[in-house]
N, C-alpha and C positions, 0 to 999 in steps of 0.2 A: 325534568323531575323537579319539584315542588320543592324538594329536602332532600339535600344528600348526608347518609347517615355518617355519623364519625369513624366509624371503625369496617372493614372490610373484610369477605373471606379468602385466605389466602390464597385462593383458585382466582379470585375476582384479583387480587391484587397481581398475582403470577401474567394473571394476563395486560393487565394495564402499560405494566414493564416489558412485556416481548412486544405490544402493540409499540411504544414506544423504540427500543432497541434493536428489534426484529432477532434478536439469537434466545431461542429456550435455556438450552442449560447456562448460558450466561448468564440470564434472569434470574433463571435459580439458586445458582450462586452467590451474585449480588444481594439475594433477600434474605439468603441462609446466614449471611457473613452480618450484614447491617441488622439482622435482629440479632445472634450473638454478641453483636459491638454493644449492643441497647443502644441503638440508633433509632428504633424501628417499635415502637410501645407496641406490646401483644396483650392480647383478653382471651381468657380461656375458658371453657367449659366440662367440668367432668363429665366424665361418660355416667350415664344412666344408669348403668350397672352394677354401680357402687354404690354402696349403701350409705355412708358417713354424710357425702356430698356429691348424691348423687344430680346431676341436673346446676350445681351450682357453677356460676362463674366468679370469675376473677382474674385483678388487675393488678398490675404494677409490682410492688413492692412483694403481693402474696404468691410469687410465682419465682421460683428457681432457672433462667434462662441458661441453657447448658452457655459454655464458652465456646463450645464448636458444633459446630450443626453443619452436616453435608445434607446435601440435594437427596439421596437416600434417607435421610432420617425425617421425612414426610411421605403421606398421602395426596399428593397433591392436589388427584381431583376430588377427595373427600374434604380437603383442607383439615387435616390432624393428623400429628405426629404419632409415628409408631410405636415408641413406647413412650412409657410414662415420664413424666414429667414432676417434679420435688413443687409440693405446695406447701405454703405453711405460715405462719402470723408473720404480719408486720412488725415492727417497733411498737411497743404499746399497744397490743394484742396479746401477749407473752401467754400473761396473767386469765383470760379468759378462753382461750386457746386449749382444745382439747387434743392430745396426742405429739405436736409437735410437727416437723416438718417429716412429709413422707412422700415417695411415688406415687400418683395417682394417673389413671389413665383417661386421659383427656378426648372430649368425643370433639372439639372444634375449636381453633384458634382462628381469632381475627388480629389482620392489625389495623394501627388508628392511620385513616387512608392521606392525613395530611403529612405523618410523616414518610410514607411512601412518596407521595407526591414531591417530596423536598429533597429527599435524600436521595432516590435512583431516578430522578428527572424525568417523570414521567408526564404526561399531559393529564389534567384534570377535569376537563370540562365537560358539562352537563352530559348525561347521555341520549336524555328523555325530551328532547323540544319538542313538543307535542302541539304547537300554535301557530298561524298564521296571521298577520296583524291584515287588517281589513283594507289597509294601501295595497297591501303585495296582493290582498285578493282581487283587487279592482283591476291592479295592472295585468294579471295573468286574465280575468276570463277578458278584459279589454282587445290582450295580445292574440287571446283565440279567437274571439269575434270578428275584429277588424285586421287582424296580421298585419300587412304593411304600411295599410292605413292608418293603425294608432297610434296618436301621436303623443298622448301621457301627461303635457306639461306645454306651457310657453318656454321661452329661455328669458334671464337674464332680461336682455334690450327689448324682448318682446312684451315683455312684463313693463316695464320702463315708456313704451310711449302707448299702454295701450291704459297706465296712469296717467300720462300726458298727456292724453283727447288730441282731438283732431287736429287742436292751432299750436298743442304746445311742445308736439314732438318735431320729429325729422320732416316729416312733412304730413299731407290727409291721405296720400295712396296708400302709404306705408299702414297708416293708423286701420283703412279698411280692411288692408290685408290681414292684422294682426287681430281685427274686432272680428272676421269673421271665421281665422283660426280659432280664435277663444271660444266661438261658439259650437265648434265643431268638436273643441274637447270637453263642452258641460254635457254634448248629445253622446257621443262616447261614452265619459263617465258616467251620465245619469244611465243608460242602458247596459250597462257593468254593473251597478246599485242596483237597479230594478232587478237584471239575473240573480244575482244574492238573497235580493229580498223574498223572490218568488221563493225561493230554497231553504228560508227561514232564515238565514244571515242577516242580524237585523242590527242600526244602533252604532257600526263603526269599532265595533265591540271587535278583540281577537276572536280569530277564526278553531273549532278544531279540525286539525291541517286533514287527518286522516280523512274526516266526512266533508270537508270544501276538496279533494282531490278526488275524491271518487266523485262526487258528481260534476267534477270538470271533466274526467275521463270519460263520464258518460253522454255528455253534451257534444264536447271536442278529442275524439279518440286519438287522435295525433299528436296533443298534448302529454301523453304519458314521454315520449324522450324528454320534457323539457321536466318533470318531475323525477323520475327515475334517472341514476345518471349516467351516462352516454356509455362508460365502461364500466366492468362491475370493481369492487372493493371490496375488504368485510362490511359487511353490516355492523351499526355499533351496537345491537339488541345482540350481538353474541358474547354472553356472558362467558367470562372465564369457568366457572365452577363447571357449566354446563358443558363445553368445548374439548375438556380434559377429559369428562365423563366419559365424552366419548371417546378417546384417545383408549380407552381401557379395555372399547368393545372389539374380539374382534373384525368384525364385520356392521357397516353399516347400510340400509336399505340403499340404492343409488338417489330413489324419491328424495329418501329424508338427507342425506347427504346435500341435495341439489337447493332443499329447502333454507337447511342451516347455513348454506353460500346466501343465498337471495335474501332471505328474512331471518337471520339467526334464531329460529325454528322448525323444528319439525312440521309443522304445519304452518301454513300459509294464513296471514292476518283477515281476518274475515271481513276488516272493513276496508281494506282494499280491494278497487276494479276488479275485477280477474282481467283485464284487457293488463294492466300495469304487473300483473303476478306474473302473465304467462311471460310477458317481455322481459321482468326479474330473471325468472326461471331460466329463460334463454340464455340470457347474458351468462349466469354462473358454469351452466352447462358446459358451453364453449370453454371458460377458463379451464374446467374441470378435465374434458376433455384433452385440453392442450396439456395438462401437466400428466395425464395418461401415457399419452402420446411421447413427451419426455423419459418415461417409467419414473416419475417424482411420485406420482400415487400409484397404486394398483387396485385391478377390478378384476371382480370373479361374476364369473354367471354360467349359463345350460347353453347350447346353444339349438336347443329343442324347449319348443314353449311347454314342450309337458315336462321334462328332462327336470332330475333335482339336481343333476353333478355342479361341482362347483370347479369348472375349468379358468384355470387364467387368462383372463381376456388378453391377450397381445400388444401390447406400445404398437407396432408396427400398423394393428387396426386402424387406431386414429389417424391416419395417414388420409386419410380419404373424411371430409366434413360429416362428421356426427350429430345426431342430436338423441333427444328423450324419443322413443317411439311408442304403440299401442303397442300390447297392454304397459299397465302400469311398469315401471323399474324395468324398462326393457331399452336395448340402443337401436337404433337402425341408420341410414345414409340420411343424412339433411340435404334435401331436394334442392333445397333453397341455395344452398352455396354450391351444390357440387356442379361440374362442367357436364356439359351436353352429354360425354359417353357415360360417365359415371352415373347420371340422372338416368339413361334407357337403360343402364344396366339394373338399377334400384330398382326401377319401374316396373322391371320384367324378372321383378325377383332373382335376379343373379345375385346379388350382396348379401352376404355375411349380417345375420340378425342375432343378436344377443338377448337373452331373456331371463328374469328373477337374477337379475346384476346387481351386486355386490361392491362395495368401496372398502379397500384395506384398512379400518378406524387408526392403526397407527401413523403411517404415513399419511394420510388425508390429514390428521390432525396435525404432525409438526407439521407439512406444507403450509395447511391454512393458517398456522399459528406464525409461519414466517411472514408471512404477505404484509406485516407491518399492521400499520397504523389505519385503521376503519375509517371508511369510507365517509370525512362531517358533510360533507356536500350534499350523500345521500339522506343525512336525517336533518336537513335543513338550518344549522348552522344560523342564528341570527345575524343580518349583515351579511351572507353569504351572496346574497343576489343583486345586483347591477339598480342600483335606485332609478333606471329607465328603461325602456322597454330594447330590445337588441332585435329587432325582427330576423334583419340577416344575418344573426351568427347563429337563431333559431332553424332558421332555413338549411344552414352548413350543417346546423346538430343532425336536424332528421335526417338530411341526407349523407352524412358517415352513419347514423344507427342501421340505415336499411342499404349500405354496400357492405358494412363490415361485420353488420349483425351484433354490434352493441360490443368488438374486440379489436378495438383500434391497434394497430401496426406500429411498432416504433418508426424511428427513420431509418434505421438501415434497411431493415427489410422493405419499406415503400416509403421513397425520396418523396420533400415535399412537393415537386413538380408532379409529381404519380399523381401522389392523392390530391391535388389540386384540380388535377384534368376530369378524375375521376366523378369528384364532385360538382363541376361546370356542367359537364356531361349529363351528368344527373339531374340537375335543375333543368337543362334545357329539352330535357327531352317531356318532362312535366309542365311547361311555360312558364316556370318560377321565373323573376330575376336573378340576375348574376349575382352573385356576394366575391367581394374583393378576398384575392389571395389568401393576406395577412389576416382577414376574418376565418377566414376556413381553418388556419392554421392555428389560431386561438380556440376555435371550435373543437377539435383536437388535442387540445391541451400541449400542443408544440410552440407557444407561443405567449406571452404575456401582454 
């Protein structure tokens, strides 16, 4: 984002603080009490409906802040308090000042988001990185063209004697070696530039991330694990105001449910792949799924595609690999995970099929609202990426996205020895290289 505005709607702030915290009504609390304290600057706006000052706002001094405000005495997802609130002149105002201080019913309070930020310690940063700088672009379609070949950079001493020519370094084998590495990375990069440039990318100029990723995904479709990330998280495009909103419904599509996990929207960004959406969509599924499976959310659906009943889908269901099926909002067996019997039995229509499925909007919403702090990795975080190219921890990424289907296992449930085998396994059955252990386990996020 270009400009972040000074003041925030309480729904947006509510959520900044449980992203941070991970407890709701704690959140609530804590903002209830710290703007009573006048810790917490509010702006207000009368409701519409009022003739005096209809539509106007106001700050500071022209506003009556009760001294006790409970979690009840909000709207949350509308951000405005239930009843009225005492407006009335400042100091030196008196005199011009028509009526005096009264209740007025207020259609929206914001608060100013720096003191949020300060006072319930919340994270602040950008939500909106929307650019790729032309280095990280060179290195990624580099990394896709040449995989283990790209080599990004000399090092250090490589740089050093290949300043010192042929008599003035280590020795003239060394200098060849390195004269004709150097050359091998201007044909790399010049052919990394030229892809760009054919694509309009011109100039060394920042990239926009969204249209330089879709046409890497469309070049190199294997690329989406290393833009999308490995496990899912919130998205940071899900805005508090919107999140709560639905916390109010009760029922939301399973679709749009699955969409607001993946892209903190009900519909899917148009300028993303669809190869990268449907891999999103997967990834949220599964989580969604598991917390099913838990009974942490709950799902209703027909279990007749023509059927309107709205039966309770069963925790016990998820027991067995689900995913999104045909038609829309519908569950079926995920072929892909499930074991040999379970896959003939899917196959042969013996499975349990769910259809016009349903997501509980209250539960769906605290779960998702507990999951913490949104995923910066996924919205690319400046400095987030390795200033050199990692081929084999790439190689470990793809291959935990497609054993685990993008829902990696803590360690208890699978020791790093498991997953370690699992992954060897997997490269060699493809002719990849082997990737070391402790790289696998970094790929993973079990490891630093």
């Amino acid at each position: 984002m270009i400009y972040t505005p000074d003041w925030e709607l309480l729904a947006d702030a509510l959520q900044r603080v449980v992203s941070a915290h991970e407890d709701l009504e704690v959140s609530k609390a804590a903002i209830c009490n710290a703007i009573a304290d006048k810790k917490i600057a509010v702006r207000v706006t009368v409701d519409r409906s009022h003739e005096s000052f209809s539509g106007r706002t106001f700050v500071g001094d022209n506003i009556d802040v009760p001294v006790r405000i409970n979690c009840d005495d909000f709207d949350w997802g509308k951000s405005r308090p239930l009843q009225p609130w005492r407006i009335g002149p400042r100091p030196g105002e008196h005199y011009s000042w028509i009526g005096g201080w009264k209740p007025e019913p207020i259609e929206m309070i914001e608060l100013r988001r720096e003191d949020v930020t300060k006072v319930l310690r919340c994270d602040d940063r950008d939500n909106d990185v929307q650019v790729i700088t032309y280095a990280e672009a060179v290195e990624q379609v580099g990394t896709a063209r040449f995989a283990d070949d790209w080599i990004g950079g000399l090092t250090g001493h490589e740089e050093y004697v290949l300043d010192a020519g042929a008599f003035g370094g280590p020795s003239v084998a060394e200098f060849s070696d390195v004269q004709d590495k150097a050359r091998e990375i201007e044909f790399q990069c010049s052919w990394a530039e030229n892809w760009l440039e054919e694509r309009g990318f011109l100039g060394g100029a920042p990239l926009p991330r969204a249209k330089f990723e879709r046409e890497l995904i469309e070049a190199f479709p294997w690329k989406v694990s290393a833009i999308a990330p490995v496990s899912w998280s919130p998205p940071r495009q899900l805005a508090g105001s919107r999140l709560i909103d639905f916390g109010n419904e009760p029922a939301i599509w399973l679709s749009d449910a699955v969409n607001l996990m993946a892209f903190g929207n009900v519909n899917a960004p148009k300028e993303r792949h669809l190869v990268e959406c449907v891999f999103r969509r997967r990834q949220a599924t599964i989580v969604l799924f598991e917390a099913a499976r838990k009974d942490i959310v709950r799902l209703i659906g027909s279990p007749d595609v023509e059927g309107d009943s709205s039966d309770t889908i069963p925790p016990r269901y998820f027991d067995f690999p689900r995913n999104l099926g045909d038609p829309d909002n519908s569950i079926s067996t995920d072929l892909d995970r499930a074991s040999d019997a379970a896959f003939s039995g899917a196959f042969h229509r013996k499975h349990q099929k769910w259809f016009n499925a349903r997501v509980d909007g209250p539960s769906f919403v605290a779960w998702l609202m507990s999951r913490g702090s949104p995923s910066h990795a996924d919205e690319h975080v400046p400095g987030a990426r390795a200033a050199r190219s990692q081929p084999s921890r790439e190689r470990a990424k793809r291959a935990l996205v497609d054993i685990y289907n993008g829902n990696i296992p803590d360690q208890a449930t699978e020791p790093n020895p498991l997953l370690c085998r699992k992954v060897a396994a997997w490269l060699k059955k493809r002719n990849l290289a082997d990737v070391k252990d402790d790289t696998i386990l970094r790929a993973a996020g079990r490891r630093k």
